[in-house]
C-alpha positions as semicolon CSV with decimal commas, in nm:
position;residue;x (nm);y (nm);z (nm)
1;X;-0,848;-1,200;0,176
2;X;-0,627;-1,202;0,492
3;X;-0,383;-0,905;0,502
4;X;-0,099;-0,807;0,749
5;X;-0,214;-0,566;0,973
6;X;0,135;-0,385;1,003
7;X;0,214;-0,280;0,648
8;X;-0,118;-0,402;0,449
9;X;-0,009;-0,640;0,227
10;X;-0,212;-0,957;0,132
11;X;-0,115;-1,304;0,322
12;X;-0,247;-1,647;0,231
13;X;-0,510;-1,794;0,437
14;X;-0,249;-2,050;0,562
15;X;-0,019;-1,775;0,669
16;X;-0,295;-1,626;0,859
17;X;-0,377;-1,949;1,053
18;X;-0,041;-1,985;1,168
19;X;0,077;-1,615;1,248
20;X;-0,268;-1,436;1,347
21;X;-0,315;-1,363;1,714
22;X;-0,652;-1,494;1,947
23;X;-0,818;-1,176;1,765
24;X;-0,693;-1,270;1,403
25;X;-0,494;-0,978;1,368
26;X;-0,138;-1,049;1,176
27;X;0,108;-0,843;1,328
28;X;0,372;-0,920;1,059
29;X;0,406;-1,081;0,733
30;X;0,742;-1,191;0,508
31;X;0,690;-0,823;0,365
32;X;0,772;-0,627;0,677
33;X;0,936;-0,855;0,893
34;X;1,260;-1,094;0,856
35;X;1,122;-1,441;0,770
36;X;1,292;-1,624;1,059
37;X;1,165;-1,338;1,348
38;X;0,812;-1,346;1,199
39;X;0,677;-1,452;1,532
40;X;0,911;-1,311;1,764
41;X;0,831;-0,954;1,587
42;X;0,472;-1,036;1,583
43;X;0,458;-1,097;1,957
44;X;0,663;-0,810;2,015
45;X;0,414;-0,555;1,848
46;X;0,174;-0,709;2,001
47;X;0,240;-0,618;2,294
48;X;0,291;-0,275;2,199
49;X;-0,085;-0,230;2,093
C-alpha cells in the first residue's frame, strides 16, 4: 500500500500515480498538506531533500 512519505499515512494507488515524484516517493498527501497546494508543497519539499 502506497503511503505519504512526509507524515506516513496510507494514499490510494491513484493518489500515488498522480502526486509521486520520478522515484515514487509522495512528498505530501490530503493529511499533511492543504488539498489545493498538494503539488506545490510536494515540489517544494522536494527540493529540500
Amino acid at each position: 500500500m502506497p503511503a505519504c512519505d512526509h507524515c506516513g499515512r496510507h494514499v490510494s494507488d491513484r493518489f500515488a500515480r498522480v502526486f509521486a515524484d520520478a522515484f515514487g516517493e509522495i512528498h505530501a498527501c490530503p493529511s499533511c498538506a492543504p488539498n489545493d497546494g498538494i503539488a506545490q508543497i510536494a515540489s517544494q519539499r522536494a527540493r529540500e531533500r
